[in-house]
C-alpha positions in Angstrom: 0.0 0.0 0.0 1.2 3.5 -0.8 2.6 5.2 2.2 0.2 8.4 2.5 2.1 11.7 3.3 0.7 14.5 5.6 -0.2 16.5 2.2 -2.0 13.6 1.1 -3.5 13.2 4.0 -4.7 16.7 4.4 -5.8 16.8 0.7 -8.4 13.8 1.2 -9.7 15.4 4.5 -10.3 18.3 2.2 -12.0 16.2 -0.4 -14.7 14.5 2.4 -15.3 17.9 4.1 -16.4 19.4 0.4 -18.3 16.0 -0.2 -19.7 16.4 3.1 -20.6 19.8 2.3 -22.1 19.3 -1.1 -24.2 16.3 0.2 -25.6 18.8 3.0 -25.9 21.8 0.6 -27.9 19.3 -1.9 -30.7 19.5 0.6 -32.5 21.9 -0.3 -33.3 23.7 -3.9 -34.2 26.9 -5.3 -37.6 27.0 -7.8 -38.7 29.7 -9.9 -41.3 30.4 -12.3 -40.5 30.5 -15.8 -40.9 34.4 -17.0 -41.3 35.4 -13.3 -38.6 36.7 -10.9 -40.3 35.2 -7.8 -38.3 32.4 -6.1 -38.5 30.2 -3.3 -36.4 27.6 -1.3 -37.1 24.4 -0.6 -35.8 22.3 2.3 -35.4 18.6 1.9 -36.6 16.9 5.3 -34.4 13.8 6.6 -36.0 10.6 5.9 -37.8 8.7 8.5 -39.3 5.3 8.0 -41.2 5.4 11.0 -42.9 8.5 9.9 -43.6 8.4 6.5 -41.3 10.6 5.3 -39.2 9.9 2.5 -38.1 12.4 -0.6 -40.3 15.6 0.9 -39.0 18.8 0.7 -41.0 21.3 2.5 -40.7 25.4 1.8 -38.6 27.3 4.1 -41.2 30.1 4.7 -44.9 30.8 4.1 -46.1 31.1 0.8 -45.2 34.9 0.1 -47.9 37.0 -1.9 -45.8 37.2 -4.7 -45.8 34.0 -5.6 -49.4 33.2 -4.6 -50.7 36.4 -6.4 -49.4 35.3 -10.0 -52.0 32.2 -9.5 -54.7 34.1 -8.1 -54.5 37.4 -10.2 -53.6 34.8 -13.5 -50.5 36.9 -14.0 -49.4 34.6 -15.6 -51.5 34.9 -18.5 -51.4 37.2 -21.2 -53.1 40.0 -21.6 -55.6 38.7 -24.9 -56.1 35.4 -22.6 -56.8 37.4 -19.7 -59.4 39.1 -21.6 -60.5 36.0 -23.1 -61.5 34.7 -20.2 -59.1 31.8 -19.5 -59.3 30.1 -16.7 -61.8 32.3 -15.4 -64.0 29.8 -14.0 -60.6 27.6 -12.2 -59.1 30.6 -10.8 -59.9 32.1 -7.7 -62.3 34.8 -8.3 -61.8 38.4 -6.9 -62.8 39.0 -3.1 -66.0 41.3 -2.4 -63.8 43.7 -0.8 -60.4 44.6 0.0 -59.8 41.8 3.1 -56.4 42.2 2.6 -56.0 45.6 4.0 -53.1 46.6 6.7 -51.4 43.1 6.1 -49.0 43.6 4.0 -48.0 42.7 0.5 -44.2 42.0 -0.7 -42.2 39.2 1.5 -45.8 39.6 3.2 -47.4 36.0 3.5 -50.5 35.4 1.4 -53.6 35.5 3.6 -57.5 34.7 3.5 -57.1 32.3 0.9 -60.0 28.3 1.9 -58.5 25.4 1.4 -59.9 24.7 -1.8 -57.7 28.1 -3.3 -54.4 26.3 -1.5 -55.2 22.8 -2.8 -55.8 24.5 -6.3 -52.9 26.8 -6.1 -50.4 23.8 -5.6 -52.1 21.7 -8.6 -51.6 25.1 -10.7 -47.6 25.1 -9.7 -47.1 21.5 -9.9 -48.2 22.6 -13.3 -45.9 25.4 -13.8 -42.9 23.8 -12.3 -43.2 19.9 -13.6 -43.0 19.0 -10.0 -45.0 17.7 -7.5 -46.3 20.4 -4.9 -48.7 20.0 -2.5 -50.1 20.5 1.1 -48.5 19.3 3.7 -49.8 16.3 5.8 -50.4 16.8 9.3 -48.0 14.7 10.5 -45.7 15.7 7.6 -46.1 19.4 9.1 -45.4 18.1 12.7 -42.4 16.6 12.1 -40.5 19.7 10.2 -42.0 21.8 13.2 -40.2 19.9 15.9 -37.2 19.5 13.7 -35.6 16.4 15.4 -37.2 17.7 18.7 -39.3 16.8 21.3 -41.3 20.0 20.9 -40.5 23.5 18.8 -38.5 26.2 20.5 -41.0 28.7 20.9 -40.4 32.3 22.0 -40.6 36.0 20.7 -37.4 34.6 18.5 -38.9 32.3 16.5 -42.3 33.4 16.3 -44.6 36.1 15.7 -47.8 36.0 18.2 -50.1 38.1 20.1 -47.6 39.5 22.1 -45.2 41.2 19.7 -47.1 40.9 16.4 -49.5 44.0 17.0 -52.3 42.3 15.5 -50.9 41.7 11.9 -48.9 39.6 10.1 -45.6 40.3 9.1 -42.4 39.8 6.4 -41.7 36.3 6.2 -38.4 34.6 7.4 -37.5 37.7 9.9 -37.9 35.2 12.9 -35.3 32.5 13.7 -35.4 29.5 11.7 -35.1 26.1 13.4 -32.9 23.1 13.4 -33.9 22.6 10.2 -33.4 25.8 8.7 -37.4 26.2 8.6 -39.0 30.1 9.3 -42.0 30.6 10.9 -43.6 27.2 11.6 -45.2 28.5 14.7 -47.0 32.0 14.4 -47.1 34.4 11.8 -50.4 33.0 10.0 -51.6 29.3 10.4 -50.7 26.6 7.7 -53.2 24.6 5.8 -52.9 21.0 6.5 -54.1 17.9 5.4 -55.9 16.5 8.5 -54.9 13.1 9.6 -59.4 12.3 8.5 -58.7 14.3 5.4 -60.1 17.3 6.9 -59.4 21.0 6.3 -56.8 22.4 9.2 -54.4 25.0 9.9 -51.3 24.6 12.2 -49.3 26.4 13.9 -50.9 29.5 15.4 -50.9 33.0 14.3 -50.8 36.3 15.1 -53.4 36.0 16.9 -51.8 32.8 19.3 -51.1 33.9 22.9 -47.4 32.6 23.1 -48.2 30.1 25.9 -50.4 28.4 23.4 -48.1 28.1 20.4 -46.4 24.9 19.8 -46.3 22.2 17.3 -49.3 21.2 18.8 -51.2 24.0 18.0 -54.0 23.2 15.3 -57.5 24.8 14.3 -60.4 23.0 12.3 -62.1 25.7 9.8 -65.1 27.2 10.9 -67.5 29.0 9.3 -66.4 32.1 11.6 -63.5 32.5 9.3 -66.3 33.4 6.3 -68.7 35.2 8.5 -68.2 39.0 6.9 -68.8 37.4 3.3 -72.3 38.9 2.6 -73.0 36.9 -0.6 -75.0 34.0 -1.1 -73.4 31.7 -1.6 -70.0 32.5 0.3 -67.0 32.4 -1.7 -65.5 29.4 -1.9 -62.3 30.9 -2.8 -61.6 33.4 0.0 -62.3 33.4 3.4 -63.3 37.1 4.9 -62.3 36.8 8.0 -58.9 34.5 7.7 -56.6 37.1 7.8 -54.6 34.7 10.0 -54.8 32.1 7.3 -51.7 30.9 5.5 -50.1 28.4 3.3 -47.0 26.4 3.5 -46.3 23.9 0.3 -44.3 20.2 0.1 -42.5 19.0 -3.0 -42.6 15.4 -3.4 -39.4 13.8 -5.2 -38.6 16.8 -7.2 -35.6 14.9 -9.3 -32.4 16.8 -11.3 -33.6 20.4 -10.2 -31.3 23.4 -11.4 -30.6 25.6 -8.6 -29.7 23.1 -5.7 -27.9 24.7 -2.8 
């Protein structure tokens, strides 16, 4: 066997800290939209057999308005198909009023949209993208909250909640991120979830979460409360008046050769 010098020594400790580094930097990706300068990172999740987790990448903020906007204003269109009328009838149609109002817009989180808007908006980028987006699983969502935990560090820190939020939401990814690298899993707005019945839930608290109730525990059925300032009949089933605590977080499933991996 080759006698290995100290140069040759240090030059393969060099080589396994950059493979070591590459295979860590590999887990997570950048997507875009084609014609669109909105981005977003995606953080791979580790695998867990027990769990059900295998391949998932989940995003490393909220879903930002302007990334959810370009599906529900069909910027994406052009102008002669906007006029047309395409899509029309599988886009989200325009709120009675402004709901919107004193909750920000750019690096803002996208608010107020039902779960029927979130399911539709992660069919419409799967689309876009060629990937596979959707919402996450309840369990899914618990397990990237705790991180490798036994419960989510929770504190003025790492989230926004009824004590420092001043009864708003606010940019995404200011707060500390967790083990994981993951913003804003507690507070801020709550997450749409797929409930472990198949039922419509949000996790994670809000703005509107005392602090001592904030957790990855935290977790809210939809009521018809969060509709009740709609006047028409029927409701919208796009937009939900009073959900101005209401959020989205997406999952990738197995997203394959992806340019822009970090």
């Amino acid at each position: 066997m080759p006698r290995r010098t100290p140069l040759t020594l240090l030059v393969l400790c060099s080589m396994a800290l950059l493979t070591s580094m590459s295979l860590a930097q590999s887990d997570s990706f950048v997507d875009s939209l084609p014609d669109h300068l909105v981005k977003w990172k995606m953080v791979k999740l580790p695998d867990n057999k027990d769990k059900g987790i295998k391949d998932l990448w989940i995003g490393e903020t909220e879903v930002p308005w302007e990334l959810f906007e370009v599906w529900a204003l069909r910027l994406d269109l052009t102008q002669e198909q906007q006029a047309t009328g395409v899509d029309a009838t599988s886009r989200p149609s325009k709120p009675y009023s402004v709901i919107f109002t004193n909750f920000g817009h750019h690096s803002y989180p996208a608010i107020c949209m039902s779960f029927l808007n979130a399911q539709k908006f992660c069919e419409w980028l799967s689309q876009k993208t060629g990937k596979t987006y959707r919402l996450p699983k309840e369990n899914e969502w618990e397990y990237a909250c705790l991180a490798g935990g036994q419960q989510a560090v929770v504190d003025d820190g790492t989230s926004w909640n009824w004590e420092n939020a001043d009864d708003v939401t606010h940019p995404i990814g200011q707060k500390t991120a967790n083990a994981w690298g993951l913003k804003d899993m507690v507070g801020n707005v709550a997450e749409w979830c797929v409930g472990a019945d198949g039922s419509n839930v949000v996790r994670g608290g809000s703005w509107k979460t005392k602090l001592k109730d904030l957790g990855h525990w935290t977790s809210e059925k939809e009521a018809p409360s969060w509709n009740e300032a709609d006047p028409q009949n029927p409701k919208s089933k796009w937009w939900l008046a009073n959900g101005q605590f209401v959020g989205l977080r997406i999952v990738c499933e197995q997203p394959g050769t992806i340019e822009g991996r970090q």
